[in-house]
C-alpha positions as CSV (number, residue, x, y, z in Angstrom):
1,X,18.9,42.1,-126.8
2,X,18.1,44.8,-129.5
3,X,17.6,48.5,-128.9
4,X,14.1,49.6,-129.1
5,X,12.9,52.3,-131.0
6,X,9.9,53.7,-131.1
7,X,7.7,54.2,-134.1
8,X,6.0,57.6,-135.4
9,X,2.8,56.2,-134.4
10,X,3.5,55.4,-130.9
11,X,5.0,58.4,-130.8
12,X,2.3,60.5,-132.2
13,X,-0.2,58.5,-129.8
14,X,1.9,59.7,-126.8
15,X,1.9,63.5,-126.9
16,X,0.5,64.9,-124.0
17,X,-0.6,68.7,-123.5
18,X,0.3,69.7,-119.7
19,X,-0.2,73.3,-118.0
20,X,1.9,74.7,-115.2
21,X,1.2,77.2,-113.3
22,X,4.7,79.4,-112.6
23,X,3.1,81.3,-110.0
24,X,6.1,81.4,-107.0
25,X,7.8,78.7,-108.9
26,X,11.8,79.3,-109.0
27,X,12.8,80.0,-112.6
28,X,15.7,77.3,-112.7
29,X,14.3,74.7,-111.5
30,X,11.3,74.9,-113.3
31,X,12.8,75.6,-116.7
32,X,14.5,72.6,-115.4
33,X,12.1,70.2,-115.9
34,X,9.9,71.7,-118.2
35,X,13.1,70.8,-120.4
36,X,12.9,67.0,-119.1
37,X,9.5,66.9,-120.2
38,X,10.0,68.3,-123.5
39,X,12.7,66.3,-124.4
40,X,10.6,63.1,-123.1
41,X,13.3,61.7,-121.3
42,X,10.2,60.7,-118.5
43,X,8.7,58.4,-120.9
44,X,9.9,54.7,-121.2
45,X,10.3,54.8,-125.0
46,X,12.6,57.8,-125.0
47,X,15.3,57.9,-127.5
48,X,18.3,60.9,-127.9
49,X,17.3,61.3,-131.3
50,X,13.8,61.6,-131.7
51,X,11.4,64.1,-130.4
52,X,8.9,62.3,-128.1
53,X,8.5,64.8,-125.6
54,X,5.0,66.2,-124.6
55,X,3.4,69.8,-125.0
56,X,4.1,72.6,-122.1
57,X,1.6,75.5,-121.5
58,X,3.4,78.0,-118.9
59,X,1.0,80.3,-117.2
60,X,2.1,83.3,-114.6
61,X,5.0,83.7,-116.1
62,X,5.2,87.5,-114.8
63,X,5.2,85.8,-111.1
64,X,7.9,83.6,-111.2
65,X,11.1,84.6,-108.6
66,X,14.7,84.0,-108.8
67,X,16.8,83.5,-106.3
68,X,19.9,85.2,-104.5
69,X,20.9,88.9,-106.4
70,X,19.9,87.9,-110.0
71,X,17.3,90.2,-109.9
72,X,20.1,92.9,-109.7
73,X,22.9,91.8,-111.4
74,X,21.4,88.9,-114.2
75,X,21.1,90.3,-117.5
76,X,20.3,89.1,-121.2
77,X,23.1,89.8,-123.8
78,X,22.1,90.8,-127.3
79,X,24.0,92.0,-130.3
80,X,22.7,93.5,-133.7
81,X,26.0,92.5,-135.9
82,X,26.9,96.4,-136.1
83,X,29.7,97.9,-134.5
84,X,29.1,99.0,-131.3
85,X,25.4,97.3,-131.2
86,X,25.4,95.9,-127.5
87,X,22.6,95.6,-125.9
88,X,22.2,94.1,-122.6
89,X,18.5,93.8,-121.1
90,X,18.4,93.3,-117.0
91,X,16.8,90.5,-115.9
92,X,14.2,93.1,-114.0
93,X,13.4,94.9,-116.9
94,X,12.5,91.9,-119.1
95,X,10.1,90.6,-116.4
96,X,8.2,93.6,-116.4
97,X,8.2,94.1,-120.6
98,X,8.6,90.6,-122.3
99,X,7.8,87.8,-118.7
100,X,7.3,85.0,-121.2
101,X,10.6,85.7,-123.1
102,X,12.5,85.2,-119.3
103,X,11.4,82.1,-119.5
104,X,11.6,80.8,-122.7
105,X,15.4,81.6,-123.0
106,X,16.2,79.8,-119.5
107,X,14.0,76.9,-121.3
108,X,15.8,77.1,-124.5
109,X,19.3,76.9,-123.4
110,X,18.2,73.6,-121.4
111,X,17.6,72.1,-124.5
112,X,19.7,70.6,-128.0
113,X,21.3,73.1,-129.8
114,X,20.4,71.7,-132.9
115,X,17.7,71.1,-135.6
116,X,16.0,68.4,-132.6
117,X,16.3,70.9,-130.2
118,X,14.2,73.1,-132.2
119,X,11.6,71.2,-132.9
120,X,11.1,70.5,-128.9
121,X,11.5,74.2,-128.5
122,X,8.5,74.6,-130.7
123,X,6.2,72.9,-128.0
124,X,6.8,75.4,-125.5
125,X,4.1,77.9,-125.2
126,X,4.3,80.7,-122.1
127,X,1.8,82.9,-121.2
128,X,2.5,86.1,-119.0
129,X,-1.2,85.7,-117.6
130,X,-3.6,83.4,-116.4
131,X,-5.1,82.9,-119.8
132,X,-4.4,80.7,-122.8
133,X,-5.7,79.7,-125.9
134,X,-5.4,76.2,-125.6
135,X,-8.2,74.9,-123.6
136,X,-9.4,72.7,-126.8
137,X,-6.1,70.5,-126.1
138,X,-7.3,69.5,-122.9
139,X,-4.2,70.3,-121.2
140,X,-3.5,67.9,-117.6
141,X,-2.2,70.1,-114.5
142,X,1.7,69.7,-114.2
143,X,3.1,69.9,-110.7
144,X,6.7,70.9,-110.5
145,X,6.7,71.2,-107.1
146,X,7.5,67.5,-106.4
């Protein structure tokens, strides 16, 4: 039996543009499997080292909850390269400046770390609203809830 491996045209003909609404959702465990989806691993002619995953449009991200005291105590760690240049952001404060950034990095670090991993990345698009500028794509309702 040989290993399959999917063509560019089959998987150019698969991409899919889906929309979820975050609205309630648990950040986690939707990042969760918005990652599965970007990655493709839910179609049958998934392979590690191509990128066959569909297209995500997040909406709501500013509603989304977390669970247990991360509201108090998570935090997002940056540093400039200077001495001294710390900067850590609570998780409260980014929901209320940058909501689509929250979920974006818990998406990101779900992924590849690599040149692949970019590329799915790249797919993501997040929305703090309800509004999003890709109604031309025809995007399908995801539910996550299942």
């Amino acid at each position: 039996m040989k290993t399959y491996i999917a063509r560019e045209k089959e998987v150019a003909d698969s991409k899919r543009w889906y929309i979820v609404d975050a609205e309630n959702m648990v950040l986690g465990r939707m990042a969760a499997k918005i990652a599965h989806i970007l990655r493709g691993k839910h179609k049958p002619i998934y392979s590690p080292h191509q990128d066959v995953g569909d297209f995500i449009v997040v909406v709501n991200a500013e509603k989304i909850k977390l669970t247990g005291k991360k509201m108090e105590q998570k935090s997002y760690f940056r540093h400039s390269g200077y001495i001294g240049g710390v900067t850590n952001t609570p998780v409260s404060l980014m929901l209320q400046t940058h909501p689509e950034r929250v979920v974006e990095f818990a998406v990101k670090g779900m992924l590849p770390k690599n040149a692949l991993g970019r590329q799915m990345y790249k797919k993501l698009k997040v929305y703090a609203g309800p509004d999003h500028p890709h109604a031309a794509q025809n995007p399908q309702v995801l539910d996550l809830t299942k």
